[in-house]
LORODREN-904860 format. One line per 2 residues: their letters; for each residue x, y, z of N, C-alpha, C. Coordinates in nm, 4 decimals. Each point is the difference from the previous one (the first is absolute). Layout:
REM LORODREN-904860
a	X Y Z X Y Z X Y Z | ...
This chain:
REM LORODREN-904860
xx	-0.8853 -8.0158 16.0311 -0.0597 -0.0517 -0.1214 -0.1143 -0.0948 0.0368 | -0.0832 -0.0025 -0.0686 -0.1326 -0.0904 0.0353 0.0412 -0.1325 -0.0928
xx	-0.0184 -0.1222 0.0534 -0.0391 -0.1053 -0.0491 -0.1190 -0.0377 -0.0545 | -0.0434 -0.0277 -0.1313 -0.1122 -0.0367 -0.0325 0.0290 -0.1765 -0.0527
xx	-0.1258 -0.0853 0.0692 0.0308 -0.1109 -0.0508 -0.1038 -0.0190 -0.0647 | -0.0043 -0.1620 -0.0864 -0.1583 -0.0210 -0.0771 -0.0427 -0.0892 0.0947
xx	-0.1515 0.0291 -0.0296 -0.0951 -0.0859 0.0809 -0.0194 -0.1011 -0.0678 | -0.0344 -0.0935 0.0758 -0.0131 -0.1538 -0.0842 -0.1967 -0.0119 -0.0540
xx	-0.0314 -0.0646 -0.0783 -0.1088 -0.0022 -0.0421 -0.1354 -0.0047 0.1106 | 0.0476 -0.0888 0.0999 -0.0915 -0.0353 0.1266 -0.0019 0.1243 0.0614
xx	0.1350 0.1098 0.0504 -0.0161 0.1298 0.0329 -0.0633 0.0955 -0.0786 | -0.0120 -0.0099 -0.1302 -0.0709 0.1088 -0.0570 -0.1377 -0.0543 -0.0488
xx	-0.0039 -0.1188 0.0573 -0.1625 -0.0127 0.0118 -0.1167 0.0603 0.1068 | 0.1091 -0.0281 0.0848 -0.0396 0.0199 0.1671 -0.0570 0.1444 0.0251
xx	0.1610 0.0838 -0.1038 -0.0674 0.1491 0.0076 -0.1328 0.0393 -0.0300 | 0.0022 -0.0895 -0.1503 -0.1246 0.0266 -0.1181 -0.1342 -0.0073 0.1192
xx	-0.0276 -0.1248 0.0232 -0.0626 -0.0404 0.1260 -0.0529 0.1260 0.0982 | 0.0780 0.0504 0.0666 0.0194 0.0971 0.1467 -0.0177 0.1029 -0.0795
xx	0.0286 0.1105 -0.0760 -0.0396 0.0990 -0.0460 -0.1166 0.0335 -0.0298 | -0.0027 -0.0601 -0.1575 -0.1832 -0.0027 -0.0483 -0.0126 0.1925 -0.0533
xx	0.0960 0.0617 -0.0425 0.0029 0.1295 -0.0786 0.1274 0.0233 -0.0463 | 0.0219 0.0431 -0.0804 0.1129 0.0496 -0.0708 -0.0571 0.0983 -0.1390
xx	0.1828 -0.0096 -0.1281 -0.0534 0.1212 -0.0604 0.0307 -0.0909 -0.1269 | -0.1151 -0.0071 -0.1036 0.0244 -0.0691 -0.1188 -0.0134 0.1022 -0.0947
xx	0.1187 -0.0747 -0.1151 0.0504 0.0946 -0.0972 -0.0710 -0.1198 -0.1492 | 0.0084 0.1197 -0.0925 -0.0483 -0.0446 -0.1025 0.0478 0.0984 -0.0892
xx	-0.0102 -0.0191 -0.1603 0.0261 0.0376 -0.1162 -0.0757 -0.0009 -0.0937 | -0.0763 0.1317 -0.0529 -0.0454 0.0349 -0.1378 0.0833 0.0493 -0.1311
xx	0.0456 -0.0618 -0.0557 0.0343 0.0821 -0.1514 0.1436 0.1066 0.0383 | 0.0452 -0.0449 0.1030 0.1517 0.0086 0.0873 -0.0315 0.0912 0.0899
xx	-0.1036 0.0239 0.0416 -0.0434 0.0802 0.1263 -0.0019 -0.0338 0.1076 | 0.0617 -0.0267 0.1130 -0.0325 -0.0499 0.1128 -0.0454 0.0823 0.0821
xx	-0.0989 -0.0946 0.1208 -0.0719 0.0097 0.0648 0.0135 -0.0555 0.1308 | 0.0095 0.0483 0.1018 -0.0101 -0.0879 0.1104 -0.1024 0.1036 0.1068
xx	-0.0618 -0.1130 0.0852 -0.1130 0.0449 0.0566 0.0214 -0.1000 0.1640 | -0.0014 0.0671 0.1042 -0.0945 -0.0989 0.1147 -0.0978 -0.0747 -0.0367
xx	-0.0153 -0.1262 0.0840 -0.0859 -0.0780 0.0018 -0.0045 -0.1254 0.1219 | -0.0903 -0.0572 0.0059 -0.0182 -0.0755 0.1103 -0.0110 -0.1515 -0.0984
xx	0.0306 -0.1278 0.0310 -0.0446 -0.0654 -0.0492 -0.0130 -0.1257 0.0996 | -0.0521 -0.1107 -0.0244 -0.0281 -0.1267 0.0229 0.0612 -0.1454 -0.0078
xx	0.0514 -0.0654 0.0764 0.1182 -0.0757 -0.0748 -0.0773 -0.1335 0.0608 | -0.0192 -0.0600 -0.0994 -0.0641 -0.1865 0.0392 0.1148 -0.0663 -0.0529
xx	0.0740 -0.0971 0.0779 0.1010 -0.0396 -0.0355 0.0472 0.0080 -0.0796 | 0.0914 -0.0015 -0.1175 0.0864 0.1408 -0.0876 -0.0408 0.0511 -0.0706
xx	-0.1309 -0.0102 0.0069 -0.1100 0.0708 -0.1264 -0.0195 0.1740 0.0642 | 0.0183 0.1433 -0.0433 -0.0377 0.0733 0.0694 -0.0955 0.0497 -0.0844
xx	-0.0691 0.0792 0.0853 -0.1552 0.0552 -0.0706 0.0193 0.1202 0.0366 | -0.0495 0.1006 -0.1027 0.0169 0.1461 0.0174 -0.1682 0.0518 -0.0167
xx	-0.0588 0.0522 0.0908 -0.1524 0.0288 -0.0275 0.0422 0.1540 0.0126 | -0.0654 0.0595 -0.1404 -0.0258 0.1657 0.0105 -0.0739 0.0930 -0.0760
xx	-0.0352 0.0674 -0.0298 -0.1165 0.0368 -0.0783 0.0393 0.0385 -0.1691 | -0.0482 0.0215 -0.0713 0.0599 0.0489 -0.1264 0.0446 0.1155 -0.0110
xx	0.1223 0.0992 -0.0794 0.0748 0.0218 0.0131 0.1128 0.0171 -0.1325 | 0.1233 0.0791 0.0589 0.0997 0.0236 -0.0897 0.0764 -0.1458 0.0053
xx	0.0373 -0.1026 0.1647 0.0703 -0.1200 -0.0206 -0.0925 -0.0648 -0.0488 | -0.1362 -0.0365 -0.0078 -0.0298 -0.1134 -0.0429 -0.0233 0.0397 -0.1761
xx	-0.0291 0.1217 -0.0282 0.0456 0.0076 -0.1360 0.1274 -0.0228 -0.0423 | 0.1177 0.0242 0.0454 0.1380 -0.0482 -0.0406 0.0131 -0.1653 0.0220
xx	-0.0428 -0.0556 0.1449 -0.0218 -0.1673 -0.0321 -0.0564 -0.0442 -0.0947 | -0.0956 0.0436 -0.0242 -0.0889 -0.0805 -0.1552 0.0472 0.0175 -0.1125
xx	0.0708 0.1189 -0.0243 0.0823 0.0165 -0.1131 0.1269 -0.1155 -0.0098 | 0.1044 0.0492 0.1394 0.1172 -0.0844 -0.0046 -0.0139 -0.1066 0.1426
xx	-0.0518 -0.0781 -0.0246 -0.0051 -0.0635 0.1503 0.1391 -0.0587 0.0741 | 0.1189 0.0489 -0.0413 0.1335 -0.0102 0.0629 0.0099 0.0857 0.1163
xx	-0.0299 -0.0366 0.1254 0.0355 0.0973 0.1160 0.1254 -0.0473 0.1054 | -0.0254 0.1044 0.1241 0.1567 -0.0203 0.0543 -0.1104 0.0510 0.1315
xx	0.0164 -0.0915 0.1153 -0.0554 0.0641 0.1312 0.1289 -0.0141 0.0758 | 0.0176 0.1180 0.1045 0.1039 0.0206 0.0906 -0.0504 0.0151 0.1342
xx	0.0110 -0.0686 0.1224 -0.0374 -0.0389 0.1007 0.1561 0.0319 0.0830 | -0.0518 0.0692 0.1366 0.1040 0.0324 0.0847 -0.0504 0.0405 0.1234
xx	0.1111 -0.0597 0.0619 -0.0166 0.0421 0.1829 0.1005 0.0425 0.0319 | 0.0172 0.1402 0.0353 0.1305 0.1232 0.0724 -0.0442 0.0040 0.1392
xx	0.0595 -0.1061 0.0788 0.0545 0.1146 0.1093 0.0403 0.1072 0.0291 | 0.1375 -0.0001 -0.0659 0.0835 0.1741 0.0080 0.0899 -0.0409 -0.1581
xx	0.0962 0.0901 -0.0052 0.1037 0.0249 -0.0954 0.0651 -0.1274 -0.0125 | 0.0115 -0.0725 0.1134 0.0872 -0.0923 0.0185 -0.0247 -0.1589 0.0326
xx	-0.1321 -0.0055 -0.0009 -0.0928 -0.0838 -0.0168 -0.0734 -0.0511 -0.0860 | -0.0144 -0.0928 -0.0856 -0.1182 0.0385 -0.0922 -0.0171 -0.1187 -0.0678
xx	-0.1228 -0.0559 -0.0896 -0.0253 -0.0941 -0.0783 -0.0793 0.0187 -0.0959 | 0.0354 -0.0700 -0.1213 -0.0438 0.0746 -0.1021 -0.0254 -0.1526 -0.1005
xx	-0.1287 0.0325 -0.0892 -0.0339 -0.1289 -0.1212 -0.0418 0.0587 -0.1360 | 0.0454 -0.0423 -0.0538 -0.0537 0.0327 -0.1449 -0.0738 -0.1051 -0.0858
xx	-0.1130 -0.0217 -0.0786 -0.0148 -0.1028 0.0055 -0.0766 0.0676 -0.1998 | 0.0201 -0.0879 -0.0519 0.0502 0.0231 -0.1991 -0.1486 -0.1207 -0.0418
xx	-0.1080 0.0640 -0.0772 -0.0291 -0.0602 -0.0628 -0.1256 0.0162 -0.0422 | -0.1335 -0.0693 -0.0782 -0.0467 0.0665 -0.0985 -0.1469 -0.0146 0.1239
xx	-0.0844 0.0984 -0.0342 -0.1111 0.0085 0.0444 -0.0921 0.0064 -0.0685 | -0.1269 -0.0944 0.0367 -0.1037 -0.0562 -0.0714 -0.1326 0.0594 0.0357
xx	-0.0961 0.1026 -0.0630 -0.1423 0.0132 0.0854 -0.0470 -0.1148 0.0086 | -0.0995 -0.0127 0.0965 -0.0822 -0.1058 0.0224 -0.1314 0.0845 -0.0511
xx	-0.0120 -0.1248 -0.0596 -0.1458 -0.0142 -0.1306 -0.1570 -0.0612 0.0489 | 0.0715 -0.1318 0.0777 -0.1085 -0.1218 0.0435 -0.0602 0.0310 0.1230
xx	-0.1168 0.0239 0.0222 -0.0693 0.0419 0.1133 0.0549 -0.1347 0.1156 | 0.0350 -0.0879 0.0115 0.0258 -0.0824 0.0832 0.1424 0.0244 0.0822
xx	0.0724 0.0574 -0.1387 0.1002 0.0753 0.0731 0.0252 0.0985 0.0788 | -0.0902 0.0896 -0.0318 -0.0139 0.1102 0.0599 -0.0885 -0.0426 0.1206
xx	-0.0687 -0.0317 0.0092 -0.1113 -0.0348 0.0914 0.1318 -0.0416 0.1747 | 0.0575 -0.1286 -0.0513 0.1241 -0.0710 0.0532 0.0972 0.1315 0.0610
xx	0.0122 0.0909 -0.1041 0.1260 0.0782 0.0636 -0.0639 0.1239 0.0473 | -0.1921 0.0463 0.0175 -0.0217 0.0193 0.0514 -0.0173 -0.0244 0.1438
xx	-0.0106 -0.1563 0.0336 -0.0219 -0.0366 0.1366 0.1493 0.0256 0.0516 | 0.1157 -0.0129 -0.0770 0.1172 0.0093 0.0978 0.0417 0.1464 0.0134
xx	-0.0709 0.0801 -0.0815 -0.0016 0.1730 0.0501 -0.0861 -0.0283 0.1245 | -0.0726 -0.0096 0.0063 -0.1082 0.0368 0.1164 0.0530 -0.1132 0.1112
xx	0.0772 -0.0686 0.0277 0.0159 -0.0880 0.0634 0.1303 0.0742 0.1018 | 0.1384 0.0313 -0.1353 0.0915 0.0918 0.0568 -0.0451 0.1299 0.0579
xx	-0.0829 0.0530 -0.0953 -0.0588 0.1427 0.0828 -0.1210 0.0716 -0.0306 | -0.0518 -0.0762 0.1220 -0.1280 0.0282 0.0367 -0.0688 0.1443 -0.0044
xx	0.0907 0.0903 0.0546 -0.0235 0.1360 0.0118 -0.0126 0.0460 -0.1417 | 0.0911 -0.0494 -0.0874 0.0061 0.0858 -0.1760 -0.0836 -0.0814 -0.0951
xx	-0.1105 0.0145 -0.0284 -0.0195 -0.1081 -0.1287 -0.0112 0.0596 -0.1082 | 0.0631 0.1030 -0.0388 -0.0094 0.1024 -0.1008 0.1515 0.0187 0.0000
xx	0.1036 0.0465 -0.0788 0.0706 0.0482 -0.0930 0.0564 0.1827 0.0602 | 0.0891 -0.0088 -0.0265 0.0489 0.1551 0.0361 -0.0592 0.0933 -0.1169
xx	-0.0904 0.0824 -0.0333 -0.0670 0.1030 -0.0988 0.0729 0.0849 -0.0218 | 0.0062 0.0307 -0.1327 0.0861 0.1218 -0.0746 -0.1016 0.1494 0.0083
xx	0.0088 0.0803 0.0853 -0.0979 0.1045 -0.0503 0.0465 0.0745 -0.1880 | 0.1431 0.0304 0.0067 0.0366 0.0458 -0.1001 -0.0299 -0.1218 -0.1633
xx	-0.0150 -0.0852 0.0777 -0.0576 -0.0934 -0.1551 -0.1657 -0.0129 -0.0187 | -0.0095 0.0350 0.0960 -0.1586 0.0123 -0.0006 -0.0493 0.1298 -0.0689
xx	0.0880 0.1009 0.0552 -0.0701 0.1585 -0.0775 0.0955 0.0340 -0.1042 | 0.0961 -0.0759 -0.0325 0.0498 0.0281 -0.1161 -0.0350 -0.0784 -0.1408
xx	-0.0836 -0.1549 0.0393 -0.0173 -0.0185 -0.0734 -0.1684 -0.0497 0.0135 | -0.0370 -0.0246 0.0983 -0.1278 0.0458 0.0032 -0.0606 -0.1442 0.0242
xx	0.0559 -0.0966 0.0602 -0.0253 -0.1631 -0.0231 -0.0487 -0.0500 0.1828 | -0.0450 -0.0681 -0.0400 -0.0740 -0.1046 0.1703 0.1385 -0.0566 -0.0048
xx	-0.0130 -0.0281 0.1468 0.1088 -0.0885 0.0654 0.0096 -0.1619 -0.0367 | 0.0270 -0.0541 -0.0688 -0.0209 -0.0872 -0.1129 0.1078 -0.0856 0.1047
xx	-0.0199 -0.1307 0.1161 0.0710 -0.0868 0.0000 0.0634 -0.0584 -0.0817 | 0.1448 -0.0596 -0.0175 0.0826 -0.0769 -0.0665 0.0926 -0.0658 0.1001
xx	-0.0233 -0.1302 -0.0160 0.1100 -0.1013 0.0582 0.1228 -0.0792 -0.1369 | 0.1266 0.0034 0.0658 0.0627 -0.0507 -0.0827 0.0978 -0.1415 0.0714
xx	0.0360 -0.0708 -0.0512 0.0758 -0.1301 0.0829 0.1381 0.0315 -0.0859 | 0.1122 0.0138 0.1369 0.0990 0.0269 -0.0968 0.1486 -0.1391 0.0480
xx	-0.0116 -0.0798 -0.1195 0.0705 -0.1160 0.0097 0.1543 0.0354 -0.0396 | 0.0982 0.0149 0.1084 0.1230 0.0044 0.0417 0.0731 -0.0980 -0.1209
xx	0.0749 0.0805 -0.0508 0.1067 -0.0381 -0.1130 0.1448 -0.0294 0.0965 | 0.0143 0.1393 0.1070 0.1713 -0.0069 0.0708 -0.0758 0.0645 0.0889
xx	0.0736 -0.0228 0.1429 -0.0587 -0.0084 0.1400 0.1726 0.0606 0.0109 | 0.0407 0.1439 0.0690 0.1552 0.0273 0.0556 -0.0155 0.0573 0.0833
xx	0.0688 -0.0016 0.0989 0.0066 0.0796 0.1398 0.1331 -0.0071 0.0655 | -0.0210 0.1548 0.0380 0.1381 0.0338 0.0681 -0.0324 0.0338 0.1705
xx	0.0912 -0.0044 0.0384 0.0058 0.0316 0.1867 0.1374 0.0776 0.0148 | -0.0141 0.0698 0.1051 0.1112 0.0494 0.0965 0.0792 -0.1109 0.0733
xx	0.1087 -0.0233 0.0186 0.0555 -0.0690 0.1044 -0.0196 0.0387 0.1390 | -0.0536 -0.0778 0.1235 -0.0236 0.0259 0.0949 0.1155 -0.0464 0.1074
């Protein structure tokens, strides 16, 4: 039988921290959605930069999201965060500007956004940056016993 214990808040920060991608879920009109994504974490503030889209149309509608962050070793290994709460676009060029320098700061190589070809020729739109700051309601994390 596997032991799973909870991580304490400082451990599932640490993860949040060391990862920097996971898969955030969201809800339209009881539709869910969950998608990969990479995001940005300035001390418990995380920032999600990505282009426009089916999630950032469901954030602006319902800005209640759920990001899930995890590191597997094997079957029997593993750590896991969930982290509950509402996400905000950023509006104010100062903001963006700000959470531009800490994109380009973390990664130098990407300063662009992962591109949808299928949202592009299906709906026919430019790659439209969107940053959102998403302020943590519940922070939970589970681990394997080692």
């Amino acid at each position: 039988m596997l032991d799973i214990d909870i991580m304490s808040l400082k451990e599932s920060q640490s993860l949040l921290q060391q990862v920097g991608y996971g898969h955030l879920g969201c809800a339209l009109e009881g539709q869910p959605y969950v998608v990969p994504i990479q995001y940005y974490l300035e001390d418990s503030t995380i920032y999600i930069f990505t282009t426009e889209g089916q999630k950032t149309q469901y954030m602006d509608a319902n800005p209640w999201v759920c990001l899930q962050v995890e590191d597997v070793r094997d079957l029997q290994s593993w750590r896991s965060v969930v982290v509950t709460g509402r996400a905000e676009r950023l509006t104010q060029q100062s903001d963006i500007d700000r959470i531009m320098k800490l994109v380009k700061e973390r990664n130098p190589t990407t300063l662009s956004p992962a591109i949808s070809r299928t949202w592009i020729d299906a709906i026919g739109r430019d790659n439209l940056v969107a940053i959102y700051r998403l302020q943590p309601s519940e922070i939970t994390g589970n681990q394997t016993s080692e």
